[in-house]
N, C-alpha and C positions, 0 to 999 in steps of 0.2 A: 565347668565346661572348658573344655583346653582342645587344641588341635591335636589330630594325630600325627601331621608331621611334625616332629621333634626336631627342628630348624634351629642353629644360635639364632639369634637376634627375631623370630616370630612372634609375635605379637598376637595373641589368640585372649579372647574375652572367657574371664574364669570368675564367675558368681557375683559377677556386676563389677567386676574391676577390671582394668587392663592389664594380663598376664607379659610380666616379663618389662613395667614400666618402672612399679612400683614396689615388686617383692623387695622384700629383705633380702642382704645379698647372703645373710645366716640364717638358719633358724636354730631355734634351742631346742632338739631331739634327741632324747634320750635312746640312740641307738648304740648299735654293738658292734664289733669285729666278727664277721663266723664265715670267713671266705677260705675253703680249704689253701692248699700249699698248690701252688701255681695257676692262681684266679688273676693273677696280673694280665692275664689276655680275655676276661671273659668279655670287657665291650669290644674284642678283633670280630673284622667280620667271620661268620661260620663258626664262631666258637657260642659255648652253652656253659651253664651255669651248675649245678650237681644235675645228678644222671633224671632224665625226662625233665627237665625246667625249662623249659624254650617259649618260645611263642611270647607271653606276654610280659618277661623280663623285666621290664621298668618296675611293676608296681611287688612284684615280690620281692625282686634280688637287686634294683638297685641302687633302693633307697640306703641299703646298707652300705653299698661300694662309693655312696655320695657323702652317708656320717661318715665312712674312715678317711676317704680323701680332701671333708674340708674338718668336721668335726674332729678332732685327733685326739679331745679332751672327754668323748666318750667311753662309757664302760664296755670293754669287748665279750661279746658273748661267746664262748669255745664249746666246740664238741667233747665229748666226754672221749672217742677215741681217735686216730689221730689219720684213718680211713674215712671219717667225717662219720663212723654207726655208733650209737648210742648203746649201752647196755638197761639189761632189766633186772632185779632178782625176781627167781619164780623158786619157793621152795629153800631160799637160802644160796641159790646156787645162780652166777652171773648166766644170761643167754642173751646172744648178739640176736637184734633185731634185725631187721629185712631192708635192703635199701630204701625199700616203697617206705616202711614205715617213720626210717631216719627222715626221708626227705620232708614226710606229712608233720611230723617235729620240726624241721627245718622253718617248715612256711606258718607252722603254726607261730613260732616264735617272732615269726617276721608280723604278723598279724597281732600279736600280743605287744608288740615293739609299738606301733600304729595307735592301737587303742588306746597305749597310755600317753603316745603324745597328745592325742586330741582328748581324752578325759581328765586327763589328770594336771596335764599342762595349759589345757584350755588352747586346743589349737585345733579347731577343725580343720575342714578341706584338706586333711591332709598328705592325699594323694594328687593334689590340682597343688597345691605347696610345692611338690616335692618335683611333679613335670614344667613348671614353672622358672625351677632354679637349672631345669633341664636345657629350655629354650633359651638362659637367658646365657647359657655358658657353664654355669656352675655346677661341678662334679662333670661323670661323663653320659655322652650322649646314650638312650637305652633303646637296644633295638624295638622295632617296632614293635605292637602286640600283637601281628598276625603277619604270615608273610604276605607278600604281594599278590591281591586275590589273580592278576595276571597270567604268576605262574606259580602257584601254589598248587600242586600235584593231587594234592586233598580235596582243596576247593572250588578247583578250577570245573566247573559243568562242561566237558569236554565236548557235548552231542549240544548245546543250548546255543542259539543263534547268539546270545551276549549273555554275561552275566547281569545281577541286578545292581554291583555293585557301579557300573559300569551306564546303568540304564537311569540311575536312580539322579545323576547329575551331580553338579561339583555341591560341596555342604565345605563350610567354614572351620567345623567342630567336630567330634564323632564321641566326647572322652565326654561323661557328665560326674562329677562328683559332689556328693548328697549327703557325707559322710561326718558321724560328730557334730549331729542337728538336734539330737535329742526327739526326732522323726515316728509317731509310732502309724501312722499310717502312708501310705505312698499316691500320689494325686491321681488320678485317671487321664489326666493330661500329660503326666511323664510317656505315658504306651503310647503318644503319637510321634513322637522322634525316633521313628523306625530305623532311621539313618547311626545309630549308637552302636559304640562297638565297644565301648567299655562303660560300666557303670557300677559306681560304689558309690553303697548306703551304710556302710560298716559301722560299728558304735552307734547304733540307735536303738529306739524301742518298739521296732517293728516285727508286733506276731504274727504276721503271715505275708506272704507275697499273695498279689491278687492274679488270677486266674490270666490276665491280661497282658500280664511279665512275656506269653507265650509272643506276642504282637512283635517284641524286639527280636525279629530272627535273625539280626546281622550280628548279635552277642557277639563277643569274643572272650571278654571278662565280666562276670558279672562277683562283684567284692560284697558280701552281706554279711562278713564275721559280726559278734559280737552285738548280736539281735536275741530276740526273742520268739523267733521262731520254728513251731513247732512242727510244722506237715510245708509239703511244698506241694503247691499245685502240678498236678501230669501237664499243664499246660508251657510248664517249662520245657519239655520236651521236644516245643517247636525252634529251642535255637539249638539248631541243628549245628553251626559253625561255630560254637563255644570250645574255646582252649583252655577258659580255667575258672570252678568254679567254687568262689571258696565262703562256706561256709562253716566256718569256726566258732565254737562256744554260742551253741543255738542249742536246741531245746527237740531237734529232729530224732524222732527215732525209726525210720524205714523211709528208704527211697521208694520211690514210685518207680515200675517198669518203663512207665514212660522217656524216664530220663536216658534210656538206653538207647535211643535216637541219637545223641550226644556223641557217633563214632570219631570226632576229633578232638573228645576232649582229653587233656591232655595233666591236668592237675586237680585231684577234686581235694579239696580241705573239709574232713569233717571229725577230726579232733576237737575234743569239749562238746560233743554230744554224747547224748543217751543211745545210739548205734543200736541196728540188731545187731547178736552177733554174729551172723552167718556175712551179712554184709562188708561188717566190720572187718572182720577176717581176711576176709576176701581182700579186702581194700590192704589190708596192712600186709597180706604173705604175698599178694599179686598182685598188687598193685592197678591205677585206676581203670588203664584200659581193659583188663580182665571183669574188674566190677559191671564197669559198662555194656560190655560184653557181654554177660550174666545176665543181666537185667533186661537187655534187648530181645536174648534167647528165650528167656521165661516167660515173657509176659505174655498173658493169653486173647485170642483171637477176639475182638472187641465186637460186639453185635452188630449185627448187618445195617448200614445204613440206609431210609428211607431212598424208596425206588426214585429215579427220575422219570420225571410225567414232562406228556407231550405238550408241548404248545401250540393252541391251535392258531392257527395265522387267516384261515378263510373256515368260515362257517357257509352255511345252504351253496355246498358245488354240487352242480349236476352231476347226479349217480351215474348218466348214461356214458361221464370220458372214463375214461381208464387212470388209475390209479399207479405210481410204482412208488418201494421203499426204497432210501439208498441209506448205504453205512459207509463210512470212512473210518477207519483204526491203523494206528502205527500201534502196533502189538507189542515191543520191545523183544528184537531177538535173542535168544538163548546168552547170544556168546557174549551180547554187549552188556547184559543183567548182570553185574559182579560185583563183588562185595567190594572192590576199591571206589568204585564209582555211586553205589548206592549203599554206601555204608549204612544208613539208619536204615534199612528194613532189614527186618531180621530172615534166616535163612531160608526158612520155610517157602514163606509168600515168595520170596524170590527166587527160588528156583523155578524149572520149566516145568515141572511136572505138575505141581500146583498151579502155576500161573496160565499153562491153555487149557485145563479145565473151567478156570474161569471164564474163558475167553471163548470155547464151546460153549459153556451154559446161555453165556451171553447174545453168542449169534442164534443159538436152537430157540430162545425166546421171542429177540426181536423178529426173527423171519425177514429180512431184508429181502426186496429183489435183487437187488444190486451189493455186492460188500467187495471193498476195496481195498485192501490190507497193506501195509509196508514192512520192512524188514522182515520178513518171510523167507527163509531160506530156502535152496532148491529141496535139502533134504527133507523139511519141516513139510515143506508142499504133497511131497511126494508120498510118503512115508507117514504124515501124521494129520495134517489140511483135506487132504483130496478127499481120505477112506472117510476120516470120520463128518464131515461138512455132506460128504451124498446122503448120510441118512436125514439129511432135511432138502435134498431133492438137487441141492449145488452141482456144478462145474465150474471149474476153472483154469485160468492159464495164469500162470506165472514166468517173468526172466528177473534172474539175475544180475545184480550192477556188473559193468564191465569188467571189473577187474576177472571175471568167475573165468575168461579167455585166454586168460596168461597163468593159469593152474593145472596141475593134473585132474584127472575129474572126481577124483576121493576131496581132494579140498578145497574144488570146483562146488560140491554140493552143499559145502557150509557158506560161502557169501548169500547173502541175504539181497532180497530185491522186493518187487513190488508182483502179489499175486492178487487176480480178480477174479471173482466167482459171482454167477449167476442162477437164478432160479431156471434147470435146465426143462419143470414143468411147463415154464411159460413162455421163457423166450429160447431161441434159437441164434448158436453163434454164428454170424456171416462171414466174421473175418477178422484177424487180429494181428496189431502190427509194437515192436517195442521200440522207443524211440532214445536213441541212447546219445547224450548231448554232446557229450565231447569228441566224439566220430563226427560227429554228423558235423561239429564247429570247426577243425581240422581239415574238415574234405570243401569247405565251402570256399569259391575261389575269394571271395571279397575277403574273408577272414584268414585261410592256413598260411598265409605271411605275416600276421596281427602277431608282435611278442604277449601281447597280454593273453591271446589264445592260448599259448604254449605253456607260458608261466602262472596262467590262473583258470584257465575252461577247463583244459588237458586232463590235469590230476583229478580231476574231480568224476568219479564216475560212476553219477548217479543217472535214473535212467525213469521213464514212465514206459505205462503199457497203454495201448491204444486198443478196446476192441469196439467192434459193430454188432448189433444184436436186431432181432425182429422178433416181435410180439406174438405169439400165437394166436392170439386170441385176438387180439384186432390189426396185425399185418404192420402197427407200427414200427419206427426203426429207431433205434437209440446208436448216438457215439458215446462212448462211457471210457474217458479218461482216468490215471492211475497215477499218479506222479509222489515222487520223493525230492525234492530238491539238497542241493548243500547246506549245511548247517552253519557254517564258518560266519561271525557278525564279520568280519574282516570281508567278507565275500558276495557282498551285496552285491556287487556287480555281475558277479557269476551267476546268481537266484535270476536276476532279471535276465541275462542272457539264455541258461535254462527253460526260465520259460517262454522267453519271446520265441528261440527252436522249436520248444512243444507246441507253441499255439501255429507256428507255421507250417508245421507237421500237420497238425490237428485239420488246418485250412486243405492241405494238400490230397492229405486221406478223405476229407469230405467231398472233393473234384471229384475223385476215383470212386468215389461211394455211390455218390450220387445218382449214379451211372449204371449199376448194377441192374441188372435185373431179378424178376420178381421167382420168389422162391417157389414152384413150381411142385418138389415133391413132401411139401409137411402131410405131416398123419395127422388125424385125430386124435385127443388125449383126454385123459380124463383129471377135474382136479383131485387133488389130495385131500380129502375133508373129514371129519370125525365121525364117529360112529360105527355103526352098522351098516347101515344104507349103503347100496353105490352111487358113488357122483358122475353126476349126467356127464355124458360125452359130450367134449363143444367141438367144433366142426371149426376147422382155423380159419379163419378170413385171408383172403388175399394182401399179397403184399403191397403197401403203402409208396405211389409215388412220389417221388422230392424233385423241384425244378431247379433249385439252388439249393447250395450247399448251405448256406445260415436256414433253410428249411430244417433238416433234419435236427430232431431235439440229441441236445449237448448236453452232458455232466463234465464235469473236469472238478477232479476230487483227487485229494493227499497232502502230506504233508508239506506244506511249503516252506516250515522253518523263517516266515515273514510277516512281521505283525500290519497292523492297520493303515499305519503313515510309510509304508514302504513302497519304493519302487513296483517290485511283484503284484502288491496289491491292486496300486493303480492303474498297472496293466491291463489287468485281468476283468476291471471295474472299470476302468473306463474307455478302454478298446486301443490305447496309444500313452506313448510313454517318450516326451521329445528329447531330441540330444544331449539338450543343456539339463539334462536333468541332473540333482549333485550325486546322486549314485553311477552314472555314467558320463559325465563329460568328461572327466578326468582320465578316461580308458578308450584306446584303439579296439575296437569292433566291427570296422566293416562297415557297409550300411546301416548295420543298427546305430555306430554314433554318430553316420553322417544323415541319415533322413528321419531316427528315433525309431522306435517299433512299436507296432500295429497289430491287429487282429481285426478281421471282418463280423466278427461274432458279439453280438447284444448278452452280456452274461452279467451274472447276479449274484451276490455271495447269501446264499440260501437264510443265511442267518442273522442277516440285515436288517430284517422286520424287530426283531428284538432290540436292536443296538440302544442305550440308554433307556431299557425299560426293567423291570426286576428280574424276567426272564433272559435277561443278556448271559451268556456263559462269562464267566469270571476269567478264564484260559481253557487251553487244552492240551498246555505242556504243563505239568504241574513239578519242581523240582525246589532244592532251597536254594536256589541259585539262581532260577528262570522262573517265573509264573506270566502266564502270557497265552493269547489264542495264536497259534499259527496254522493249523489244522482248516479244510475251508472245504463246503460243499458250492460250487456255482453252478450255475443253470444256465441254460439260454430262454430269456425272457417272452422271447415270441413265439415259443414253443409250448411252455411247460410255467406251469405256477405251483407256488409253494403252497402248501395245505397244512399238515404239522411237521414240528420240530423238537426233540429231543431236547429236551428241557437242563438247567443246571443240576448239580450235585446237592446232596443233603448239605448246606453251608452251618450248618449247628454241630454237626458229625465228624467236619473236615477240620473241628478249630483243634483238635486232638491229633490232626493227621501232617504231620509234618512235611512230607513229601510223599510221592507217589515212586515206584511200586507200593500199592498198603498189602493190608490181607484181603480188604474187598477191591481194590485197581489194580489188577493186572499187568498194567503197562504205566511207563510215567506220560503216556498221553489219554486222554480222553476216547472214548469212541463218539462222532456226532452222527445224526440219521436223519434227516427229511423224508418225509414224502411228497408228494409231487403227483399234479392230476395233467395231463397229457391235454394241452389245448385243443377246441374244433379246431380244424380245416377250414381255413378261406381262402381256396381254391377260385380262381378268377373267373366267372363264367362269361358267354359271348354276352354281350348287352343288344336286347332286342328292341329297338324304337318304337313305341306302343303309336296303334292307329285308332286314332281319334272320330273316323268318317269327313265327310265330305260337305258335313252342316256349317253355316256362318255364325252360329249361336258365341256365345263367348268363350265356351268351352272348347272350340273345334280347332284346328290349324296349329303351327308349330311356334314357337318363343323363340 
C-alpha cells in the first residue's frame, strides 16, 4: 500500500513498513532499455509514453526509465524495428504488425520484466518497491495513474452535485500491492477498500477473481499478469473508471460483454492467453478501445429486473378520504444522454427513442395523479409528452429554463425544463404560475445590488412550475410544486437561495389562492374503468374553502440535486435555515443572510418513514461518479399523509449494473411515487355552552 501522491520525501505505509524510511536506495532488477528515440521528455509534463500509454505510467513505463537511470549495468531490451513495430513471419514472408499489437508486446515485456524480478529474484511487492524508490527521489517522478478526477473530461460527472471521489473524504493510500505472494485466493476483506485505485496481484496463483472485484469501482489499474486465471467475472464490469487492465499469461479464453462498460479503458493486456480469435483480433488490428466498444455494442439486453413494490407506511385508512398518487422523474433529456458522458451504456438504451418508451410504459402503468417530470424540452412536451400521456387521460403545462428567452424559437424548443401533468379525469387546472430564480433574485431590492447575485444566482437558470388544481370529485385543492434546482456541489449556496425564492413564491401564490373562488361551472364525468359496463356518473362536489394559506394541501416535488445533511434539505424539513449557516454565511444575499430563511409551511420528505429501514432507497441519481438520493417528494403534514411508497430497485439485479441509463433505466435518476390520503377537515365550529337547568344537584351550574 503506497500513497497516490508521488511526493519526494512522502512517507506512505507499504505492507507493514515505512515507505521511503528504509528502502534500499538500489534494487537488483533485471530490467531493460526499450524507450524509443526521443523518450528523454516522457516524465515532461503533457507528454506520453508509446502511442495510447497514458494514465497509469508509473507502473508500466516507468519502472523501465528508473533501471536505465540508476541501474545502467542492466540488459537493454530493443525493438526489433527502429519505429518501435515488431515483425512476424507468416508463410515465410516478414508482415509489420499493428501499433495496437507492438504496444501489447511492449507492456507484455514490461510485465514479464516484473515477474521475473519477484520469482526468480525472490523480490515481491514489486511495484510498492519500485513507487517507493519514487517518493524517496530515486529515478524520476511518474505521473499520476489517473488524471485529476477535478478536471478529468472523462470522469468528471458534469450534471452530479459532487463527485464520489470528492464525497468519500481524505484516505492516506489508494495504491495496494499483493504482488509475488504466491496468493491463490484473494480475501473478501480486500472488496472493502473501495477507496483503491490501483491494485496488483501479479505472479501469484490466483484462478479466479471473485465476483466482488465489481465493489472496487474507483479501479484505475488493476495488475493480475501472470495468474492462473481462467474466466473473469461480468462483475468487473462495474469499474467503470478503469485505465488499464492488464492481464498477461492467464489462462482467459473470452471476455465477458460486460467488460464493455470499461469506456475509459485505455490499455488492456491479454498476451499469453488462450484468446478467441475474433477478440483477439480485434484487440491486435484495432486496438483496446475498438475491443471495448465491440463488447458493449453486442452484449444482449439482460432480463428484466424484479418490479419495485410499494411500501406501505399506514394500513386501515379510512376508504371515505380521498386518495392521490404522485410521481416525480428527472427523465434525462435527449440532448444531455451522450455517449461522452455516459460512455458505458451502450447505444441502444441510450438513445431517445428507446429510452421514452420506457418511460411511457412506465407512467401508463403506475397511473399517477400527479407526475412531475424535469428536463423535458419544450419540443419533447409538445410533439411527444402531450399526444402520447392523454391516452391515459393527462394534461399538462410545461416552461422552459430561462435561457429558452435569449433564443430563436427553432432552439427555443430544444432547452429543457420542468413539465407537470395531471389526471385531467379528476382534477381540474385553476391556475398556473412558473417561478424562475434568477429573475426574480435580480429584481429583488434587498438582493439586485448582492455581487454574489450577479456572479452566482444570475447564470443559473433553472426554474420550477407552480400549479393549483381542484378535485372533481370532492372540491378539494392541491398546490403541486415542480422544481429542478442547480447541480454545481460548488453551488450550495445558490440550491438554498433557489429554494428559499421557491418557497416564498410558493407562500405568496398560496395568499392569491387562497382567495379564489369557488369553481362554479364543472360538469359531470364519468370514471375511466375496465370493461364493458359504463361507469356511473359522479356529480362534482363543490369547491373546498381554505382560511389560510398552510390550509391548502402542498406537494413540492423535483430534483433538488441536495442530499440529506444539506442546507436545501433542512430548509424544507424544517421550515428555517439561520444565517450562520456554513453554506451561507460566507455570501451577501439580502435578507436571507441577514434574518436566514423561512417558510410558513409544515412539510415532510414523503420518504422519511423508510429512512434506516431495508426499504430506505439506496439513491435516486445513480452514475459511477454520484450514487446518492437527491430527488424528494414533500408534503404538507397537516394536510395530507402518506400511505404508500414506491419501494427500492431489484439490489441483486443492480450488482451487474454499472450505472444508469441501463436497458431497463431509462434515465440516470430514479422515478419515486407516493401516495397520499387527503386529511378530514377541522374546520372550527361556534362552541355552544351546554344548559344544565336550574337544579342544585351536583350536576347543575357552571365550573
Amino acid at each position: 500500500m503506497f500513497s497516490q501522491n508521488h511526493q519526494q520525501g512522502h512517507n506512505s505505509r507499504m505492507n507493514g513498513t515505512l515507505g521511503g524510511q528504509r528502502m534500499p536506495v538500489q534494487f537488483n532488477y533485471q530490467q531493460g532499455q526499450h524507450h524509443q528515440q526521443g523518450h528523454v521528455q516522457h516524465h515532461q509534463p503533457g507528454q506520453q509514453d508509446h502511442a495510447g500509454h497514458n494514465g497509469n505510467g508509473p507502473v508500466l513505463g516507468h519502472h523501465s526509465s528508473y533501471s536505465s537511470g540508476v541501474m545502467s549495468s542492466a540488459s537493454p531490451f530493443t525493438n526489433a524495428m527502429q519505429n518501435g513495430h515488431t515483425s512476424t513471419t507468416r508463410g515465410g514472408q516478414a508482415q509489420p504488425i499493428s501499433e495496437h499489437w507492438a504496444e501489447q508486446l511492449r507492456m507484455h515485456k514490461e510485465a514479464e520484466r516484473a515477474h521475473t524480478a519477484m520469482t526468480d529474484q525472490n523480490q515481491p511487492h514489486y511495484y510498492a518497491r519500485l513507487k517507493a524508490a519514487e517518493n524517496k527521489g530515486i529515478g524520476y517522478p511518474s505521473p499520476p495513474s489517473g488524471k485529476n478526477p477535478s478536471g478529468d473530461a472523462d470522469t468528471d460527472d458534469r450534471r452530479r452535485p459532487y463527485s464520489v471521489e470528492k464525497a468519500r473524504g481524505p484516505q492516506a493510500w489508494h495504491n495496494l500491492d499483493m504482488s509475488g505472494q504466491g496468493l491463490r485466493n484473494l480475501t473478501p476483506a480486500l472488496f472493502a477498500y473501495t477507496f483503491l485505485s490501483e491494485l496488483y496481484i501479479a505472479s501469484n496463483k490466483i484462478s479466479h477473481l471473485p465476483a466482488s472485484i465489481g465493489q472496487l469501482r474507483q479501479l484505475r489499474l488493476l495488475e493480475a499478469s501472470y495468474n492462473q486465471i481462467e474466466i473473469l467475472p461480468p462483475e468487473l464490469g462495474m469499474c467503470t473508471y478503469m485505465k488499464e487492465l492488464l492481464l498477461f499469461n492467464n489462462q482467459i479464453k473470452v471476455l465477458p460483454f460486460e467488460l464493455g462498460s470499461m469506456h475509459l479503458l485505455e490499455q488492456l493486456g491479454l498476451e499469453g492467453n488462450p484468446l478467441d480469435a475474433t477478440q483477439k483480433s480485434t484487440l491486435a488490428e484495432k486496438g483496446t478501445k475498438t475491443l471495448i466498444h465491440m463488447l458493449k455494442e453486442k452484449g444482449e439486453e439482460p432480463p428484466e429486473p424484479m418490479e419495485r413494490k410499494f411500501v406501505t407506511i399506514q394500513e386501515d385508512v379510512n376508504p371515505s378520504l380521498e386518495r392521490i398518487k404522485v410521481m416525480s422523474w428527472n427523465v434525462l433529456c435527449d440532448k444531455y444522454a451522450t455517449p461522452q458522458t455516459y460512455g458505458y451504456t451502450p447505444s441502444e438504451p441510450l438513445g431517445w427513442e428507446y429510452r421514452k418508451k420506457l418511460i411511457y410504459k412506465e407512467i401508463g402503468e403506475k397511473r399517477a395523479d400527479f407526475l412531475c417530470l424535469q428536463e423535458i424540452s419544450t419540443e419533447a412536451f409538445k410533439e411527444e409528452f402531450s399526444p402520447e400521456l392523454a391516452k391515459y387521460e393527462y394534461r399538462g403545462v410545461q416552461w422552459p429554463k430561462t435561457r429558452a428567452k435569449t433564443m430563436n424559437e427553432r432552439d427555443a424548443l430544444g432547452v429543457d425544463g420542468c413539465a407537470t401533468f395531471f389526471n385531467a379525469s379528476k382534477f381540474i387546472l385553476l391556475d398556473k404560475h412558473v417561478v424562475e430564480f434568477a429573475t426574480i433574485a435580480i429584481n429583488r431590492p434587498d438582493m439586485k445590488n448582492q455581487h454574489d447575485v450577479f456572479n452566482r444566482v444570475m447564470p443559473k437558470d433553472n426554474i420550477a412550475v407552480v400549479i393549483f388544481l381542484e378535485s372533481r370529485q370532492t372540491g378539494a385543492r392541491f398546490i403541486l410544486v415542480n422544481g429542478h434546482l442547480a447541480w454545481e456541489s460548488v453551488l450550495a449556496d445558490v440550491k438554498l437561495i433557489q429554494t428559499g425564492i421557491l418557497m416564498e413564491q410558493v407562500a405568496k401564490l398560496a395568499e392569491r389562492w387562497v382567495r379564489m373562488p369557488a369553481v362554479k361551472d364543472k360538469k359531470p364525468f364519468a370514471f375511466s374503468g375496465s370493461g364493458d359496463k359504463a361507469s356511473p356518473v359522479v356529480e362534482p362536489a363543490p369547491s373546498q374553502e381554505y382560511r389560510n394559506v398552510t390550509d391548502i394541501p402542498l406537494l413540492v416535488c423535483g430534483d433538488f440535486n441536495s442530499t440529506f445533511d444539506s442546507s436545501v434539505y433542512e430548509l424544507l424539513a424544517q421550515g428555517r435555515v439561520s444565517p450562520d449557516h456554513k453554506e451561507l454565511a460566507s455570501f451577501q444575499y439580502g435578507n436571507f443572510t441577514r434574518d436566514g430563511i423561512e417558510h410558513p409551511f409544515s412539510l415532510r420528505d414523503a420518504y422519511a418513514p423508510t429512512h434506516g429501514t431495508p426499504d430506505q432507497l439506496p439513491y435516486t441519481n445513480y452514475t459511477p461518479g454520484f450514487t446518492d438520493v437527491i430527488d424528494y417528494l414533500w408534503f404538507s403534514t397537516n394536510t395530507l399523509e402518506v400511505v404508500d411508497l414506491l419501494g427500492p430497485p431489484d439490489a441483486e439485479y443492480l450488482k451487474r449494473v454499472p450505472a444508469f441509463p441501463h436497458w431497463h433505466f431509462p434515465s440516470d435518476h430514479m422515478q419515486i411515487m407516493a401516495e397520499f390520503v387527503v386529511k378530514a377537515r377541522k374546520d372550527k365550529k361556534a362552541i355552544v355552552e351546554p344548559d344544565f337547568g336550574s337544579g342544585s344537584g351536583s350536576g347543575g351550574g357552571k365550573r
